[in-house]
N, C-alpha and C positions, 0 to 999 in steps of 0.2 A: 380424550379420556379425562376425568375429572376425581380431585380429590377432595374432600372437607376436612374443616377442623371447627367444633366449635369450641367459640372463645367464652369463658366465664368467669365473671368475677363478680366483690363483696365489696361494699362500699358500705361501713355500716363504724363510724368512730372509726378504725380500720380501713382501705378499700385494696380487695385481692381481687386479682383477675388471671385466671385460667384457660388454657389451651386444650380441648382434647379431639384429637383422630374418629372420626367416625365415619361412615359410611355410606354416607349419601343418603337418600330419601328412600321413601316406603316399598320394599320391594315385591313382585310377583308370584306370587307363586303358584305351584299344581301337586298335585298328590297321586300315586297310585300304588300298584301291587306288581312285583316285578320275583318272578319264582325263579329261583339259583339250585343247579347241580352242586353241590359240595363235597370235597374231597380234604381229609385229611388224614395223613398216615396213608394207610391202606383201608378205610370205612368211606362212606359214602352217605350224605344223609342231605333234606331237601331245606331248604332254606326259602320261606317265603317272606320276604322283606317287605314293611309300608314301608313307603318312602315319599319325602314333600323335597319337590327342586324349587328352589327361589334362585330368580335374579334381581336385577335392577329394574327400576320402575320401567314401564313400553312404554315410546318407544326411546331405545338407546339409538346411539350414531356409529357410521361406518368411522373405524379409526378409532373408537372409545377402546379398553379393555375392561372387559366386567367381573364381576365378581360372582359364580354363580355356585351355591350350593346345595347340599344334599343331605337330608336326617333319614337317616335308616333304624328301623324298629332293630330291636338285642338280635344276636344272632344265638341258635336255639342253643340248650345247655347240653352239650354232648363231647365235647372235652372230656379224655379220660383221666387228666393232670391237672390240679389246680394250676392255673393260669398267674403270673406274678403281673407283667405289662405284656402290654400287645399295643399296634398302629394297623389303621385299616385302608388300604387306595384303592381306588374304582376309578374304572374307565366310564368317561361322561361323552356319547356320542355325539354328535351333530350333525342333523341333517338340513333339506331343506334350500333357502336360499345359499346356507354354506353349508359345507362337509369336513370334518374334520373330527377326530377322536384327541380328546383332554385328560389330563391327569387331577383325580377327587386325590385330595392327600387330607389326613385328618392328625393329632395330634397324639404322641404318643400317651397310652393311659396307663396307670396303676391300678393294681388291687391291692393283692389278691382278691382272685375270683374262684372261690372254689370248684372242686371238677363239678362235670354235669350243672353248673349252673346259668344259665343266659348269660354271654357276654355283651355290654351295652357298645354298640357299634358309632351312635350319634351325628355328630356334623362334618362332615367331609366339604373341602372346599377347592374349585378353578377358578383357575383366571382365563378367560378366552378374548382373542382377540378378533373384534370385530370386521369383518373386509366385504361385507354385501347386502346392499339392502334388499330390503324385505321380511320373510318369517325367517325364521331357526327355530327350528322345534330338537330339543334334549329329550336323551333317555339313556341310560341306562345299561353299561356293558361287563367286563369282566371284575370281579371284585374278589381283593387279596388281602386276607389278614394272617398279621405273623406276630406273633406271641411266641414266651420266654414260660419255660415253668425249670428250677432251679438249675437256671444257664443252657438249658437244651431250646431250641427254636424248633416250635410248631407251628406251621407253615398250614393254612388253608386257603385254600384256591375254592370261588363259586362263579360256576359259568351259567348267563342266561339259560331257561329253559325255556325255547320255542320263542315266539317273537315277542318282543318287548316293545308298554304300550312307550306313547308321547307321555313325559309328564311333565314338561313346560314347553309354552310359544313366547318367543321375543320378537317382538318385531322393531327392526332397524332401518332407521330412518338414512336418507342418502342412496346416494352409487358406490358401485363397488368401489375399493381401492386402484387406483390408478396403478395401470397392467405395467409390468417396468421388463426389459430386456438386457441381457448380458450376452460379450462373445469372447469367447478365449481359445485360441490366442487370438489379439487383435492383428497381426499381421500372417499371412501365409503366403505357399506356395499354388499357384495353378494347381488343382487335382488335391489338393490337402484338404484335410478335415478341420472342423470349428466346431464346439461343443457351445450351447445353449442353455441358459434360464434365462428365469424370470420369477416374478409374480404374479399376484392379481389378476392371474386369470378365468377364465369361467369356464367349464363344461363342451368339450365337444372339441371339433379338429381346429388345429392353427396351421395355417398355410405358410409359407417361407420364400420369396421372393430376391434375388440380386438386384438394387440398384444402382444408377448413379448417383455418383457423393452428393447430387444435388437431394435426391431421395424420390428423384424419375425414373421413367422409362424402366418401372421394373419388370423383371423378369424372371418366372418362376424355373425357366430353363438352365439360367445361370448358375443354379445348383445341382448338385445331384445325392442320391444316398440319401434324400432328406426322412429324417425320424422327427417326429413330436408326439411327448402325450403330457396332461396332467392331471395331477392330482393336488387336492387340497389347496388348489390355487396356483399351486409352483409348476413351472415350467421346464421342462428337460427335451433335450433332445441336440438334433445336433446336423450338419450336413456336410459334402463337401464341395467345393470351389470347382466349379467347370476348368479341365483341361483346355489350355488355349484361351486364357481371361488373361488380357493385356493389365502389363504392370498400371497400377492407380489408387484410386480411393474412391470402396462403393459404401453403399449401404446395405446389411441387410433388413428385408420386411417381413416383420409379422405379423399374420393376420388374423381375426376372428371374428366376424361378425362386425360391427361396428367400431370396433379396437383394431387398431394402428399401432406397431412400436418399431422404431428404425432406430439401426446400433448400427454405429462406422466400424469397418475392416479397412485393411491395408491388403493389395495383392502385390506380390515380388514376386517374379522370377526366378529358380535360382540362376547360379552364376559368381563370375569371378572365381573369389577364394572358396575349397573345395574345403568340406567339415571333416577333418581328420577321422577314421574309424577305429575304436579303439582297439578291432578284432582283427584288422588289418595284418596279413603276414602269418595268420594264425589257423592250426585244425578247428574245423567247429568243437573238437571234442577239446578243444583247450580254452574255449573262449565264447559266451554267451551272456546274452541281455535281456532288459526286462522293461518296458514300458511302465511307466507308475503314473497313477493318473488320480486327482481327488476331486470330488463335485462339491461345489459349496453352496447350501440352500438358505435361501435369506429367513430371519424369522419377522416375530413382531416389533413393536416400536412401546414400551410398558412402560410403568408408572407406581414406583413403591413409597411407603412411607411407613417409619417407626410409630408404631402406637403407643398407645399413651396418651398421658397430660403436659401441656408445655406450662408452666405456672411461672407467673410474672410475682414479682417482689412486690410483698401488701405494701398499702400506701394508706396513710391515718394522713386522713384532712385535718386542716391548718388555717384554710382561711387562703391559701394558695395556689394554683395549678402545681400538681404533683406529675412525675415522672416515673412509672414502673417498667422495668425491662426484661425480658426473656428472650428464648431464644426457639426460632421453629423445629418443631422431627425435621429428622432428615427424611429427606427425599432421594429416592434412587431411579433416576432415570436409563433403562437401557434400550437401547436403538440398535437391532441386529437384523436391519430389512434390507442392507446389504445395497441400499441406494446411493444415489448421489441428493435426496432432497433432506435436508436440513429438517430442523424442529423447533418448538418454540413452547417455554414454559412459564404460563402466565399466571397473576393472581387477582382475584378478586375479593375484598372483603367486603360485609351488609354491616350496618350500625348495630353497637352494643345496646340491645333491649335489658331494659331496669323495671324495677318494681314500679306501681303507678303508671306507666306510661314514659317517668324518666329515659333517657338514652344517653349516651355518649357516638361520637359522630365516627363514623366509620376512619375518616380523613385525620382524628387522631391519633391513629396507629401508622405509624411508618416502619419501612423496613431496611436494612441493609443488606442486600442480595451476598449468597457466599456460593462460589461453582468452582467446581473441581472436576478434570476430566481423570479418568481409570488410566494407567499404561497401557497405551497402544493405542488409546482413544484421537479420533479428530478434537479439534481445539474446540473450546468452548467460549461462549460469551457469555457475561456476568452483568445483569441489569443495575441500573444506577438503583443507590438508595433515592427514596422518598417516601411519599403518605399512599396508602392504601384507599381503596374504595372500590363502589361499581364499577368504574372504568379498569379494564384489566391493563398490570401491571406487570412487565416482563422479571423474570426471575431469573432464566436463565435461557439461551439459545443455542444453535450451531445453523450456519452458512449453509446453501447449498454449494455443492462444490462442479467446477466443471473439470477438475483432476483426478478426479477417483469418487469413492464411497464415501458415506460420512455414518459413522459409526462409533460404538464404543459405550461402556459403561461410564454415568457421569453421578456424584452426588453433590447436592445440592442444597441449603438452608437459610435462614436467613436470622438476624439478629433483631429482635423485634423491640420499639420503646412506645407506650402508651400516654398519652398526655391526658391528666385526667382532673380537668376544669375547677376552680377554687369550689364552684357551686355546680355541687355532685350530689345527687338524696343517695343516701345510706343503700346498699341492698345488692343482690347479686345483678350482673351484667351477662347476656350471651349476645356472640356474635358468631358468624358463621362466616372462615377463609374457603376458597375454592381456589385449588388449582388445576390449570386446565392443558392438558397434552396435547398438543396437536402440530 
């Protein structure tokens, strides 16, 4: 997943140069007509919305997070309240190579809007994260707006009517995301249960096999009770350990089609010291228990950043090489994919384009990397300062780890200083940073 900023500055008696957040290159998009049941209060009325979906330029990559949004025509004037502010969210479907249903959130508005007049609905925006190559084709699902008219909250709900068409294809370049497997507990008894996820999976059955620690001789016998299904990629399900499985160290196997995933268990016997009950000596009617159990489903692996402009310190040539500095948006990296594989946040900067053809070199901007892990977070690694350019430049990292997960919210920025040559022509400057998720 990839971020930009373009860089801009003024070289003119003066020379300022400027930082702004934007959005990457020319996006796609599709248009159509999507007819909404509407419900508000106790009335009922139809809502037929245009609507244009844009993404990211086809094709995007498995593992990118994209931006994809949504302009909905007013929604009709039948409000019997003038309206003060309202915020509008829709569900953003996906089908296709992937499946999976998104949150459209748009910005809260003001008016007033007086009653019975069109409320303007506008731009709603997802972020989706990408796990499969191929098409995704979007459309179009439940959409809820709630509005304020003096302190009381008007609540309208419009549910599709009848099928709704496509109104964007993306196509994504790559293999799916690499299928990952989880077992807990990792140690049991002969006959005991072990509950399963994962990710990155596809469509259709996964099989479940016992092997040896080596990750041989499996055998689907070795289990029993076995459950899998998924959805959305994630894996659930669960088995239990064959009665009479000598104490050791296997593997279990999953399988799907061409996808292989092997996670170590521990099998024990019980024995020896015997687990105290704590109902022991007691009526049932004085003493009872409750099994508590939680499923933890991994997410995405994202990429934020403060908008805005980063503006460096003007600089009035002298006949010298000057020095302007600033500092990057922050950056928010969060990793909740619930793996053990690490990540890595690099950057690239392209040369500051000038009026005439002038330039200044990419390689005059250098940075000093700043990382910072969230409480609870795995550790982070902080890239050396130096100079920028096409060659990508680490900003910030995390290890993969062979003890656990590697996860956590991380922020991220850097201290930027511009070197900017005695013989500089006057005029504004752009450059383009990219950072890149992966």
């Amino acid at each position: 997943m990839k971020r930009q900023a373009a860089l801009r500055g003024l070289v003119a008696g003066a020379t300022a140069v400027a930082a702004t957040a934007v959005a990457g290159g020319p996006a796609r998009a599709g248009t159509g007509t999507v007819t909404y049941d509407c419900q508000m209060f106790a009335s009922s009325f139809t809502y037929t919305a245009e609507v244009e979906v844009s993404g990211p330029p086809s094709p995007a990559g498995v593992g990118d997070t994209v931006r994809i949004e949504a302009d909905l025509s007013d929604l009709p004037g039948v409000a019997p309240l003038k309206i003060d502010s309202w915020r509008t969210t829709a569900k953003l479907l996906a089908s296709g190579a992937q499946s999976g249903t998104y949150d459209l959130t748009g910005p809260r508005r003001k008016g007033p809007v007086e009653k019975k007049k069109p409320l303007p609905i506008g731009e709603l925006t997802a972020r989706v994260p990408l796990t499969a190559g191929g098409t995704v084709d979007f459309t179009l699902g439940t959409l809820t707006l709630t509005g304020t008219s003096f302190g009381i909250s008007v609540p309208i709900t419009c549910r599709p009517k009848g099928r709704t068409p496509k109104l964007l294809s993306l196509k994504v370049r790559g293999e799916s995301s690499p299928a990952t497997l989880l077992a807990d507990p990792a140690t049991v008894a002969p006959g005991a249960g072990i509950k399963l996820s994962g990710s990155g999976w596809g469509s259709g059955e996964v099989k479940l096999a016992l092997c040896r620690e080596d990750g041989t001789a499996c055998d689907a016998g070795g289990l029993t009770d076995v459950t899998t299904s998924v959805a959305d990629g994630k894996l659930t399900g669960g088995a239990k350990v064959k009665e009479g499985t000598a104490t050791g160290t296997y593997k279990i196997k999953a399988s799907q089609g061409d996808t292989a995933k092997l996670v170590a268990i521990r099998v024990e016997a019980p024995g020896g010291e015997t687990e105290t009950d704590p109902c022991a000596g007691k009526e049932p009617e004085q003493c009872g228990q409750q099994d508590v159990t939680v499923t933890v489903t991994g997410g995405p692996l994202t990429l934020a950043q403060d908008p805005g402009e980063v503006v460096l310190d003007p600089v009035t040539l002298n006949g010298t090489a000057q020095t302007t500095t600033g500092t990057l948006r922050k950056v928010t990296v969060s990793d909740a994919r619930g793996s053990s594989v690490g990540w890595s946040l690099i950057g690239t900067l392209s040369d500051f384009k000038g009026p005439a053809g002038a330039s200044i070199a990419a390689g005059n901007l250098t940075w000093t990397p700043q990382c910072a892990a969230r409480a609870g977070a795995t550790p982070v690694v902080t890239g050396t300062p130096g100079p920028l350019g096409e060659a990508g430049v680490l900003l910030c990292s995390t290890a993969d780890s062979t003890a656990g997960p590697v996860g956590g919210t991380y922020d991220a920025g850097a201290a930027l200083s511009l070197n900017v040559p005695a013989a500089t022509a006057s005029g504004e400057y752009d450059a383009v940073l990219t950072l890149t998720l992966s």
